[in-house]
C-alpha positions, 0 to 999 in steps of 0.5 A: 941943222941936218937936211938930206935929199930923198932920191931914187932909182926910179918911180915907185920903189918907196922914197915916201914910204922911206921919208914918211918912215925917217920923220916918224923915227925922228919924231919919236927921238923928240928931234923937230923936223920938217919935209918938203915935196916940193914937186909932185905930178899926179896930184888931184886936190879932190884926192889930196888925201891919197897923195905923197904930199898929205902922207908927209903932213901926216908924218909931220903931224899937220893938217891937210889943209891947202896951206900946208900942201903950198908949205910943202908942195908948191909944184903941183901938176895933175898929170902922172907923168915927169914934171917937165912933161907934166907942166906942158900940159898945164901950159906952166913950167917950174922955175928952176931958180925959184925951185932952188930958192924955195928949198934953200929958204927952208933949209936956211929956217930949219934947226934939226932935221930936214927931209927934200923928197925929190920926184921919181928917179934921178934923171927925170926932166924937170924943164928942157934943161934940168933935170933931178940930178941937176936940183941935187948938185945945185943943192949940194945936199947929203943924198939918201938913194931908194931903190928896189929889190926887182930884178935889175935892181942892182944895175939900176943902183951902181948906176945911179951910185956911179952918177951921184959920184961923178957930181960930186954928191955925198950918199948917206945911205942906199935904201934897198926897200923889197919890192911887192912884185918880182922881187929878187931875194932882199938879203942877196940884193943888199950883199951884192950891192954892198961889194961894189959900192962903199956906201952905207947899204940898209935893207928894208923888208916888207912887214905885214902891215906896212906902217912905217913904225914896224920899220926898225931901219927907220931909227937907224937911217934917222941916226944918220941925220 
């Protein structure tokens, strides 16, 4: 069994797109996996369809159906927002034993390949004490870190690389996926990243098109699992 925790530098810079990408890959070498996004703010159940959480299930292959989005995504909040704030809203707040516990049940049922997609960057609040970088250490899991290619990118990255090491926590990969926006040329990003950063470094450009299958990185970051 092979489970990887799914981090990022910070919202929106492509860990589903990445994920999504990684299971497909898999699925292609014929190897069973699975995915959990177990928290995810912004989510309308009228517009489930547009969600990380119905992205993954199709990557999987499954159905959206409420069933499947409990299976992979019991933390649900409406609100865009970080979980911990998120939840307020709602009058709720997530359990972080029972966040680990759920986690720890999957990966303990999981024969191949298990992908953990956790919610925006690595220091978002999941409650008034813990936050994404917490839910990793407790889980101990190997981590795959996605960031940009914008401009600040690389501080952003050695920074959270720096963090992960201080807990102790094994990086399988930096993904540096080329932004749609104030991008900063990929080749340059993932050369100076990979001076100051021992770690397995991959670049990810943005193909026209956009499916997850044109990504030849995808098979390479799946070998890793």
């Amino acid at each position: 069994m092979s489970a990887v925790f799914v981090t990022a530098t910070g919202t929106d810079v492509g860990k589903t797109f990445v994920t999504e990408g990684i299971i497909r890959a898999l699925r292609r070498a014929g190897r069973p996996v699975d995915a959990l996004k177990p928290i995810i703010s912004g989510f309308d159940m009228h517009r489930a369809a547009a969600s990380d959480s119905s992205r993954l299930l199709t990557a999987l292959g499954r159905n959206l159906k409420t069933t499947e989005i409990n299976a992979i995504s019991p933390w649900r909040f409406k609100a865009p927002l970080s979980p911990d704030m998120a939840s307020r809203l709602e009058g709720a707040s997530i359990d972080f034993e029972a966040l680990l516990g759920f986690c720890r049940k999957r990966i303990a049922a999981q024969p191949d390949a298990l992908l953990i997609e956790g919610v925006g960057g690595i220091m978002v609040p999941l409650d008034d004490r813990h936050t994404v970088l917490d839910w990793m250490a407790a889980l101990n899991l190997p981590v795959l870190l996605v960031a940009g290619s914008y401009l600040g990118t690389i501080s952003h990255t050695l920074s959270a690389l720096d963090v992960l090491d201080r807990r102790r926590l094994q990086v399988t990969a930096v993904v540096v996926s080329e932004s749609a926006t104030n991008a900063v040329d990929l080749d340059e990003t993932v050369a100076t990243i990979r001076r100051f950063s021992s770690s397995d470094i991959v670049g990810l450009p943005r193909l026209s098109g956009g499916a997850p299958d044109h990504y030849p990185a995808f098979a390479r970051l799946a070998d890793l699992l």
